[in-house]
C-alpha positions as CSV (number, residue, x, y, z in Angstrom):
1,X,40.5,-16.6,17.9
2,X,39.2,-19.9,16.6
3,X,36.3,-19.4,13.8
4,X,33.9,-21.9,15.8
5,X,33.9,-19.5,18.9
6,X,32.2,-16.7,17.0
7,X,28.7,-16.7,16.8
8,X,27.3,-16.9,13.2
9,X,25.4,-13.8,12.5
10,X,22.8,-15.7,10.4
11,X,21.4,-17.8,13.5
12,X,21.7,-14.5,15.8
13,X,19.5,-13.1,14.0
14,X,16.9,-15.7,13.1
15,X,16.9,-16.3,16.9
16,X,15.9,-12.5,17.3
17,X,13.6,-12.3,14.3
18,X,11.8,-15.8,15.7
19,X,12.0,-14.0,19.2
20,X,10.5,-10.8,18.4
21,X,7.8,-12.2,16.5
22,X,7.4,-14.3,19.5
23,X,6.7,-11.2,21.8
24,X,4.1,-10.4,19.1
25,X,2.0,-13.8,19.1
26,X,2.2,-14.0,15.7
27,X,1.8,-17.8,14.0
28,X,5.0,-17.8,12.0
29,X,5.6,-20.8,10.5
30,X,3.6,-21.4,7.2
31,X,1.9,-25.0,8.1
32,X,0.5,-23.0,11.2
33,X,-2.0,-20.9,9.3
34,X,-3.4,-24.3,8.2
35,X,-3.0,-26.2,11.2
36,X,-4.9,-23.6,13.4
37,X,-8.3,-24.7,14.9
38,X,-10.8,-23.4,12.9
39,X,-12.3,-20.0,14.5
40,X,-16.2,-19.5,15.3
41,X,-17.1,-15.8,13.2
42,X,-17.6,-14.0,16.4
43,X,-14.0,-14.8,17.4
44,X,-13.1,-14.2,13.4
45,X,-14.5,-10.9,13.5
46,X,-12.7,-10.2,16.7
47,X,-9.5,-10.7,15.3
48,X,-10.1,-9.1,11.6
49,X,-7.5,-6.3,11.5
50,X,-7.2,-3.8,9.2
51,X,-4.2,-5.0,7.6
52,X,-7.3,-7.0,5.6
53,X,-7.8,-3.9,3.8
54,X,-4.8,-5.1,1.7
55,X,-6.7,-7.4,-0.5
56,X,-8.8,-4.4,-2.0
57,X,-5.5,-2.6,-2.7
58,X,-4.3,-5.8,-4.7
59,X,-8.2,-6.1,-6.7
60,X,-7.9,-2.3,-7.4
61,X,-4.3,-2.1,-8.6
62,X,-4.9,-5.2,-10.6
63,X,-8.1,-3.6,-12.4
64,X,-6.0,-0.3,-12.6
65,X,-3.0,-2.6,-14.1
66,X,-5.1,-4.7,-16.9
67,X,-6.4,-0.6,-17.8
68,X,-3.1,-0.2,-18.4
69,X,-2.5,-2.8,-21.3
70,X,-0.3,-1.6,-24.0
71,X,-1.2,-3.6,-26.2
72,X,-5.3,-3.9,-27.5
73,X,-6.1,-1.3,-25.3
74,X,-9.7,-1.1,-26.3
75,X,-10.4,-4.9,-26.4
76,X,-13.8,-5.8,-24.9
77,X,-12.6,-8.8,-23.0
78,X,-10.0,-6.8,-21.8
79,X,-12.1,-4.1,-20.2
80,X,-14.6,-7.1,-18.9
81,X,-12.0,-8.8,-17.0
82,X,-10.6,-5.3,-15.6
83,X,-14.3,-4.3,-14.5
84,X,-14.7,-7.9,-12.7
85,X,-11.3,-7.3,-10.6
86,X,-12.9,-3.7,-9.8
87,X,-16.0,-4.8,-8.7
88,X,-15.0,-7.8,-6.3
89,X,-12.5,-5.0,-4.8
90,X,-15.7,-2.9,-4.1
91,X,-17.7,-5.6,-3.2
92,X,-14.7,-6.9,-0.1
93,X,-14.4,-3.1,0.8
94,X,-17.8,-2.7,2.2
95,X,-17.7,-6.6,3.5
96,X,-14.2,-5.6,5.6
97,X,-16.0,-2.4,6.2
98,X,-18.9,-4.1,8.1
99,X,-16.7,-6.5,9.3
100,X,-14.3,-3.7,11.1
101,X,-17.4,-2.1,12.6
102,X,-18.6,-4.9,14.0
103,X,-15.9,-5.5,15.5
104,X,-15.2,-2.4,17.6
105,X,-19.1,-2.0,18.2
106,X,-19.1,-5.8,19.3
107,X,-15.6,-5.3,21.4
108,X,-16.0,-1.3,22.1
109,X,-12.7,-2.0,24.8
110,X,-10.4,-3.1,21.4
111,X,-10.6,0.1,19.2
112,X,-8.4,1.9,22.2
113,X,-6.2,-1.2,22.5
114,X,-5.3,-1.1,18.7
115,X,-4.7,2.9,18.7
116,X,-2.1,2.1,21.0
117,X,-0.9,-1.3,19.5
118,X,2.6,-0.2,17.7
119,X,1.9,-3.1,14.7
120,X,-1.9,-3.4,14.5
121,X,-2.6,0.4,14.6
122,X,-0.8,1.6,11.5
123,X,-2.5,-0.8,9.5
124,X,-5.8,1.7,10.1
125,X,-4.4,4.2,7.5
126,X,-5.1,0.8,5.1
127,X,-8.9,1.7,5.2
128,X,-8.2,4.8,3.7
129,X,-5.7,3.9,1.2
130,X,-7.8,1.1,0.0
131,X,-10.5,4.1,-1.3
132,X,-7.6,5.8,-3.8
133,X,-7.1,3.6,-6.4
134,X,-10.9,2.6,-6.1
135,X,-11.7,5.7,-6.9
136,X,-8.8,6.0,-9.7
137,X,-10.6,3.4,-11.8
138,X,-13.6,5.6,-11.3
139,X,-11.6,8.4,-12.9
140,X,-9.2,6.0,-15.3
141,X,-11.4,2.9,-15.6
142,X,-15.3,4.3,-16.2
143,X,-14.9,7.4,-17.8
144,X,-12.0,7.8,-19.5
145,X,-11.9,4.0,-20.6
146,X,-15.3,2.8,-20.8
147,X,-16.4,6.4,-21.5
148,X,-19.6,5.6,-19.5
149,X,-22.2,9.2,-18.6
150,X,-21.3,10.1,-22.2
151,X,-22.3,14.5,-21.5
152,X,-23.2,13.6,-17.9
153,X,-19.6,12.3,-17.2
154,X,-18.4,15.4,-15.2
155,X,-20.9,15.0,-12.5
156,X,-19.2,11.7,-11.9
157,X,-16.0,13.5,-12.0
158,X,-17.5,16.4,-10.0
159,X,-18.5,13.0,-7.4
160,X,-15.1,11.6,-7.7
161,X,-13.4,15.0,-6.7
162,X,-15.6,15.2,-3.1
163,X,-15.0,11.9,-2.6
164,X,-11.2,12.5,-2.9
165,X,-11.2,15.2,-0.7
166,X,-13.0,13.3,1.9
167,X,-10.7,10.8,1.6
168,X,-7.5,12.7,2.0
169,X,-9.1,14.4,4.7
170,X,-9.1,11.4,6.6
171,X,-6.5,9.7,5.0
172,X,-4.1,12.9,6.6
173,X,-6.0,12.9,10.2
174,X,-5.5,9.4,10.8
175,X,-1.7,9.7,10.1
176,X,-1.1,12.6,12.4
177,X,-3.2,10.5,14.6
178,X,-1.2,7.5,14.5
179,X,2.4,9.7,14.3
180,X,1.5,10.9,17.2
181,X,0.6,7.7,18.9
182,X,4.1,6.1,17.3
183,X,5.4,9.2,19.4
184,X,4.0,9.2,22.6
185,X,2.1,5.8,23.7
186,X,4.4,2.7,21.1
187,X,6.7,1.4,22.3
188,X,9.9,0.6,20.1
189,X,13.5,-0.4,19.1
190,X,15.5,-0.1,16.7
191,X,16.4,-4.2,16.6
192,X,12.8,-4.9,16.0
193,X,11.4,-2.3,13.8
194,X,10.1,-3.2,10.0
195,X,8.6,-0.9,7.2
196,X,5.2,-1.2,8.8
197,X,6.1,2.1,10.1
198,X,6.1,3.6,7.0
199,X,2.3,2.8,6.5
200,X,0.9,5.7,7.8
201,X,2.9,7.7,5.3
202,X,2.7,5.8,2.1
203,X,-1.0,6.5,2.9
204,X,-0.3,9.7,1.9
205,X,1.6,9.4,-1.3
206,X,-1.4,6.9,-2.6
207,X,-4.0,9.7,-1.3
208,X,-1.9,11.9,-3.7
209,X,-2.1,9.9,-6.8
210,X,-6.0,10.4,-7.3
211,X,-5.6,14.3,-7.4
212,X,-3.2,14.1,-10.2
213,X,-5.1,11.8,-12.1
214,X,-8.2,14.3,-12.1
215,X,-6.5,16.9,-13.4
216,X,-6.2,16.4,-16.8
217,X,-10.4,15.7,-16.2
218,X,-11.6,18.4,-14.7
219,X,-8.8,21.0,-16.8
220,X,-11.5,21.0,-19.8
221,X,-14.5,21.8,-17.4
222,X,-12.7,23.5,-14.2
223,X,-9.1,24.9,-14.7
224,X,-9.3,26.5,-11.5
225,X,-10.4,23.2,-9.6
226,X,-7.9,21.0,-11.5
227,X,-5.4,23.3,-10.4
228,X,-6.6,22.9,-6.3
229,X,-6.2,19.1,-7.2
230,X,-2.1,19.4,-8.3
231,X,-1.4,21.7,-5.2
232,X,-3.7,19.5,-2.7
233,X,-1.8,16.1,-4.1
234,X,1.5,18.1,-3.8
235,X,1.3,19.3,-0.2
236,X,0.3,15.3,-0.1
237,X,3.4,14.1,-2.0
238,X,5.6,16.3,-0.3
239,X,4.9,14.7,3.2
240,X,4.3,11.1,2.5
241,X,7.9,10.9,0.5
242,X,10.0,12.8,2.7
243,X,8.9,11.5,6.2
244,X,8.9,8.1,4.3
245,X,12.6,8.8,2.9
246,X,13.3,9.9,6.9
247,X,12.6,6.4,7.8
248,X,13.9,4.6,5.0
249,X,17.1,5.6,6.3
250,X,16.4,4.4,10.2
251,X,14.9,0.9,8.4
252,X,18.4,0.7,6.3
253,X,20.4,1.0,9.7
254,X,18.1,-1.5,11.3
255,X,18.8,-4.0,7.9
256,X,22.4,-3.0,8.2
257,X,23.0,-4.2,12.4
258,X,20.1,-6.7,13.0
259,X,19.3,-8.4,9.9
260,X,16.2,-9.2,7.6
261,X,12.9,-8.5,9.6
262,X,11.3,-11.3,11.3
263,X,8.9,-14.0,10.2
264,X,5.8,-12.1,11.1
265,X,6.7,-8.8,9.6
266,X,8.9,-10.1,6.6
267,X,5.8,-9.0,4.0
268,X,6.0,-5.5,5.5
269,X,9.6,-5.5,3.3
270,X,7.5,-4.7,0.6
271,X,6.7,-1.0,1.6
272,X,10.0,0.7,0.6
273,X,8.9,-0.4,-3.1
274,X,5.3,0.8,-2.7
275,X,6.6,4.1,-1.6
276,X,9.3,4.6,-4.5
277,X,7.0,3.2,-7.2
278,X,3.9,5.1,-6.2
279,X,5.6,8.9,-5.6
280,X,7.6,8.1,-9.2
281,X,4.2,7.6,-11.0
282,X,2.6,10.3,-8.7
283,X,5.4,12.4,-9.4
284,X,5.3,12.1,-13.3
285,X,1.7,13.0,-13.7
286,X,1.8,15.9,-11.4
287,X,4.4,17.5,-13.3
288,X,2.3,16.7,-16.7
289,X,-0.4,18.2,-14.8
290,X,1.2,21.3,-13.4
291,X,2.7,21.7,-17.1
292,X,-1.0,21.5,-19.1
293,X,-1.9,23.9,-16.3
294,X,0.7,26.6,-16.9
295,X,1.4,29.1,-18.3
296,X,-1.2,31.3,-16.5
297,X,-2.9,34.4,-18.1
298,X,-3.0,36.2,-15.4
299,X,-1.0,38.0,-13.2
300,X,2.1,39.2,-12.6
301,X,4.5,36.3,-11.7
302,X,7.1,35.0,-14.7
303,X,7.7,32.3,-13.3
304,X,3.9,31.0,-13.7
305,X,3.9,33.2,-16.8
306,X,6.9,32.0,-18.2
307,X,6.2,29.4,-21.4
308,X,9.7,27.4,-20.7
309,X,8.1,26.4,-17.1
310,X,6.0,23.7,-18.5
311,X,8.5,21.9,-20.4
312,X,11.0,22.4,-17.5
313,X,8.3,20.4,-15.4
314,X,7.4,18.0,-17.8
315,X,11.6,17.0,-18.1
316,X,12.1,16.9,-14.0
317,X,8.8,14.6,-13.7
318,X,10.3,12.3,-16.0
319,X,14.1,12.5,-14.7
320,X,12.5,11.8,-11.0
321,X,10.0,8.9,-12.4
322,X,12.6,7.8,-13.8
323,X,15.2,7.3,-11.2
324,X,12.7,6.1,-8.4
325,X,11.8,3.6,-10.5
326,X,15.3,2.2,-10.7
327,X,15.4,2.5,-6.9
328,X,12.2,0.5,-6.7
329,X,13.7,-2.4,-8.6
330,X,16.2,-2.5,-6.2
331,X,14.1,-2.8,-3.0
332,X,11.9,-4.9,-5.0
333,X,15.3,-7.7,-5.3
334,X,15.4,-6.9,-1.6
335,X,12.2,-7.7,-0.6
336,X,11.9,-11.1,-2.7
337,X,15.2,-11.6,-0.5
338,X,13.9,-10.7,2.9
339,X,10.9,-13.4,1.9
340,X,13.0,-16.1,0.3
341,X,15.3,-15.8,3.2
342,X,12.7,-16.7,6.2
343,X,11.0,-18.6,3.8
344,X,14.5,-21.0,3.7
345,X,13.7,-21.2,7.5
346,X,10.2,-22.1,7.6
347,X,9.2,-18.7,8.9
348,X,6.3,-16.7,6.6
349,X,2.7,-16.9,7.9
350,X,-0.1,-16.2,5.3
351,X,-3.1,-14.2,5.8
352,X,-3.6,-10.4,5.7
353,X,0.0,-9.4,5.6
354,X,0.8,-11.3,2.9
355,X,-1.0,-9.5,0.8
356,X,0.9,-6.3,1.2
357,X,3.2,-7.2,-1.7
358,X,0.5,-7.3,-4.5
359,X,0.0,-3.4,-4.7
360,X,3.4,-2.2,-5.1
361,X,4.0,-5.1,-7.4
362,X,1.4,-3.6,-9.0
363,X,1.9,-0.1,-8.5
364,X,5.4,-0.6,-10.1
365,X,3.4,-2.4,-13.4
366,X,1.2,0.8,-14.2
367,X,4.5,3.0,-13.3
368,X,6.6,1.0,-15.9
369,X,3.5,2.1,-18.6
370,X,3.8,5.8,-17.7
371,X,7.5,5.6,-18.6
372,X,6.6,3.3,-22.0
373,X,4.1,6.0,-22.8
374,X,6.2,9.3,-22.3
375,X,9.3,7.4,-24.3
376,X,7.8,5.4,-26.6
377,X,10.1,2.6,-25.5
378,X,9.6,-0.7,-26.8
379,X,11.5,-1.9,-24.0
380,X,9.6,-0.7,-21.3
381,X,6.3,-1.9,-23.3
382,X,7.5,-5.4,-22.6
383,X,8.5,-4.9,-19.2
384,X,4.9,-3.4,-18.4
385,X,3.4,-6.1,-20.2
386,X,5.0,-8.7,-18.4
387,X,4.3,-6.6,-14.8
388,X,0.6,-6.4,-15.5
389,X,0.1,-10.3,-16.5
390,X,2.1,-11.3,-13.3
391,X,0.1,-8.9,-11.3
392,X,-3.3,-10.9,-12.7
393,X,-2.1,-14.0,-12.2
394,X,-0.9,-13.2,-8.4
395,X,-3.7,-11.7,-7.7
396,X,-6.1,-14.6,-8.6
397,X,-3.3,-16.8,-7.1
398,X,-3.1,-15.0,-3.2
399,X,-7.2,-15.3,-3.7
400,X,-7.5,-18.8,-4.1
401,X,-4.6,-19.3,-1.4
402,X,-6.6,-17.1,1.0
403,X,-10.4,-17.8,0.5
404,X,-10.0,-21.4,1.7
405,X,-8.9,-20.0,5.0
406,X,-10.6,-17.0,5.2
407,X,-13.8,-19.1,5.2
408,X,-12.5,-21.8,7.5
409,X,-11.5,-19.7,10.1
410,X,-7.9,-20.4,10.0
411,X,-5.8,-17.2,9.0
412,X,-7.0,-14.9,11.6
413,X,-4.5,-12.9,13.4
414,X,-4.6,-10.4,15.8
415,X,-1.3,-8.9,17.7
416,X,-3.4,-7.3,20.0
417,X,-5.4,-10.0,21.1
418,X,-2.8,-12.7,20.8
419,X,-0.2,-10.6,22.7
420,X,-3.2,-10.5,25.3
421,X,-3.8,-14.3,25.3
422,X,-0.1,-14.7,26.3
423,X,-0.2,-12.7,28.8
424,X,-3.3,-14.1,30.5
425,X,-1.5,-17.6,30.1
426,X,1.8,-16.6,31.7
427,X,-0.7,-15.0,34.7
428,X,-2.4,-18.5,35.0
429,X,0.9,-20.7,35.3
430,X,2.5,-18.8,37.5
431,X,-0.5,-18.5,39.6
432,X,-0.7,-22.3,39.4
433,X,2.9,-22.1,40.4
């Protein structure tokens, strides 16, 4: 058979990507974003989806990273800077939390309509997982940095630890709540599906990471409560990784027959990196904090008992850390692919999505500095180093890309509401017709 009668799989895909992500009314092309008529705020606020809730995750894993300096550690400037990133995070997470309940008090008929939206609604597990790493610099940043509350620091802590549990609390409602949804009401295909439904559980793994980093707090003040915090980010752990690793393997089938996603979820590639780098880190310091924990002097079980256990832990943490960090440099190459690849075609959008890179790029800085610190590897004091300036300078860099629009109205997109628009306009031709 001649070569020129078989279809190149490069443009059968791109024609499915671009059709998919025409079914979803998303503006694909990047000179879109810019080109769109300038919203009024009431339409704005209509159309502001959780997926927003990205840009706190990149200002608190940016303050979290410039925490995690290797080198000065205790420099002034340094913690100045870090402070400013965590305070404009706070400051946008009650903005975009005003901003999301005006919306579904001021459109009551959309919060239903997004519960059952198979894109938009997975994005609500954002809101939660936009509080973790807030709270972490609480933990990280405030005490144990700036050492702020001096003898009245372990109320804070005592604070942070409620606030946690509310958190998770949520954090694990919404993503039965949306599992189920996924389960029942979306509708999906193999040929069309991206990482965004991973979300939900990659909430759980960040939910997780706070726990572990109270432990080593509350240990000197509350042994028994620091030990509630490594089982409750356990159970956590456990969930998000393995119903994330479930789907990892239905996303590499999807890669593997239909291609790179499409245009308008191409940033989503990102995900499979936020979940490997975030349970390796989580992983790590849970089994440091299991091992400071044990051996118990009380009852009647060697294995608590036993004093081998802790090293034992201590040497799997690191050997798991270890390896998912590899893994998360490869879907990292993949990801940078999947972008550079539509970007070739003229096919990224910016806006909310495209910020759902920064906190696994970010993720995987502070991850890269657990490793440094538990080896003592120049190597890996580099690598971190390098991470955490990049993540800075991105950071600062998808700001000033996005605050021009953002204010002007232009990078506002909603699949619910655009998929509805489309349909009102094919009812009004072929009524005309």
């Amino acid at each position: 058979m001649p070569s020129s009668s078989i279809p190149s799989r490069d443009s059968e895909v791109v024609e499915q990507d671009f059709d998919s992500s025409k079914k979803s009314s998303l503006h694909d092309p990047i000179h879109h974003s810019h080109s769109q008529q300038s919203l009024p705020w009431k339409e704005r606020i209509r159309r502001f989806t959780p997926a927003w809730f990205y840009v706190i995750l990149g200002f608190s894993i940016t303050a979290l990273n410039l925490w995690a300096v290797p080198y000065n550690h205790e420099s002034l400037a340094l913690k100045v800077v870090s402070l400013i990133f965590w305070i404009t995070g706070v400051i946008i997470l009650f903005s975009f939390l005003g901003l999301t309940v005006a919306r579904f008090y001021m459109f009551p008929g959309l919060w239903t309509k997004v519960l059952n939206h198979p894109e938009e609604s997975v994005y609500l597990t954002c809101i939660t997982m936009c509080f973790v790493p807030t709270i972490n610099y609480i933990t990280n940043g405030l005490v144990g940095w700036w050492h702020l509350f001096g003898p009245d620091s372990h109320r804070l802590l005592y604070f942070n630890f409620a606030l946690w549990m509310v958190v998770s609390t949520i954090a694990y409602g919404l993503t039965f709540i949306i599992f189920y949804k996924m389960i029942t009401v979306h509708k999906h295909s193999i040929s069309t599906m991206s990482a965004v439904w991973m979300v939900p559980f990659n909430n759980l793994i960040i939910a997780s990471s706070d726990g572990t980093e109270l432990i080593s707090y509350l240990k000197p003040i509350n042994p028994s409560l620091a030990m509630f915090c490594a089982v409750w980010s356990l159970f956590f752990l456990s969930l998000g990784f393995i119903f994330s690793a479930f789907l990892m393997g239905v996303y590499m089938q999807r890669l593997i027959v239909d291609g790179f996603p499409g245009p308008s979820t191409v940033w989503s590639s990102f995900l499979p990196l936020s979940i490997c780098t975030q349970t390796g880190f989580t992983a790590l310091v849970l089994s440091y904090g299991f091992a400071s924990l044990l051996p118990l002097k009380y009852g009647n079980s060697e294995l608590l008992n036993s004093t081998i256990v802790p090293d034992a832990l201590r040497a799997i943490g690191m050997v798991i850390c270890l390896c998912l960090w590899i893994v998360s440099l490869f879907w990292l190459g993949y990801a940078i692919s999947a972008v550079w690849y539509n970007y070739r075609r003229g096919g990224i959008q910016l806006g909310a999505e495209s910020w759902a890179w920064v906190f696994p790029y970010g993720v995987l800085g502070v991850h890269t500095y657990a490793i440094e610190l538990e080896l003592d590897s120049r190597i890996f004091r580099v690598l971190s180093m390098i991470q955490m300036v990049t993540v800075v300078l991105s950071t600062s860099i998808m700001f000033a890309i996005t605050l021009p629009g953002f204010f002007k109205g232009t990078i506002f997109h909603s699949p619910v509401i655009e998929e509805e628009e489309l349909e009102a306009s094919s009812r009004f031709k072929s009524h005309d017709a």
